[in-house]
C-alpha positions, 0 to 999 in steps of 0.5 A: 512328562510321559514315558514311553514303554520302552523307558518304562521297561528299562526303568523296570529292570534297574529298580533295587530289589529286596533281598529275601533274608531266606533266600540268602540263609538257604545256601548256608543251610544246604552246606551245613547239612551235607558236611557232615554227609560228605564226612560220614564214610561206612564201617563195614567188617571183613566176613570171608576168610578169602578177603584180598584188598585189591589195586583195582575193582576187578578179581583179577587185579593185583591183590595188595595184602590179604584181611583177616576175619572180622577187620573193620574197614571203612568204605571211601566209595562204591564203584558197582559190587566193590567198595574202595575201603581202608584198613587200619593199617591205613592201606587203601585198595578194592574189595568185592562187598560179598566178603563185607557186612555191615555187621561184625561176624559172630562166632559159632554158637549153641544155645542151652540145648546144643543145638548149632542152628539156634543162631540161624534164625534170624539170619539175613545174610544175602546170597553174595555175602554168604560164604563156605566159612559159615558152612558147620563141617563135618557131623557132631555128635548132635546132628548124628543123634538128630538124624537117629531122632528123625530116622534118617536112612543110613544111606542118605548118612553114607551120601553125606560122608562121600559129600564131606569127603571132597576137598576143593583147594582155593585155586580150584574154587577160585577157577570155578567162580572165574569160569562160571562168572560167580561172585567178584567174577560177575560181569 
């Protein structure tokens, strides 16, 4: 007895298929490796004395508590230049990531020879992390004898001593960077 095509099609369709033990294993290994994915959160540390954990990722949201210097947080997720984190305390909120790094902040240091600036060197701090914390204030004693070394005109000496005269509060420095939309300000 001939088929015709049409039974020859619809045969075709309901013969069994073999199952490809692959096939079926390559879900479940997909599955195992993005678990640990999915629970890996980022450590990251507070570098900026001006660090405010945030209701909402915008500067002018309510500020929840203020984070001390060199608190490590744990980022939850990332929502453009915030970061959703967690404090130990286990308070959650925002926080502008120019006042996070992934590495601990290091303390001030000098080398054998009392220079300040040997730790610089290998910096690679970007320019939305850097912060006036990291500025050395004032002249030392080795900077004043660095600058007599190299010849430096006393009146570039008398500029600097107008410049470290300027006091700027926090407020003001906060309205600075809110009107030129700088940093957490930024669109």
């Amino acid at each position: 007895m001939r088929q015709s095509r049409k039974e020859l099609r619809l045969e075709a369709r309901y013969v069994p298929m073999k199952k490809n033990p692959l096939i079926l294993f390559l879900p479940f290994v997909f599955l195992c490796l993005s678990i640990p994915a999915a629970l890996a959160q980022d450590i990251l540390w507070v570098t900026s004395e001006r660090a405010k954990l945030k209701t909402a990722s915008r500067a002018s949201s309510e500020t929840i508590t203020a984070v001390p210097i060199g608190t490590e947080v744990t980022v939850l997720t990332t929502k453009r230049r915030w970061h959703k984190i967690r404090i130990p305390s286990g308070e959650e909120g925002w926080m502008y990531r120019g006042r996070l790094s992934e590495t601990p902040p290091q303390k001030e240091a000098e080398d054998e020879t009392g220079n300040l600036f040997a730790a610089l060197g290998g910096s690679k701090i970007q320019a939305d992390e850097a912060d006036t914390a990291r500025s050395i204030r004032g002249r030392s004693s080795e900077t004043e004898q660095y600058a007599r070394l190299r010849g430096t005109p006393a009146a570039y000496e008398r500029a600097l001593d107008r410049v470290l005269a300027i006091s700027v509060t926090e407020n003001e420095l906060d309205v600075f960077l809110r009107q030129g939309k700088i940093g957490e300000y930024a669109p």
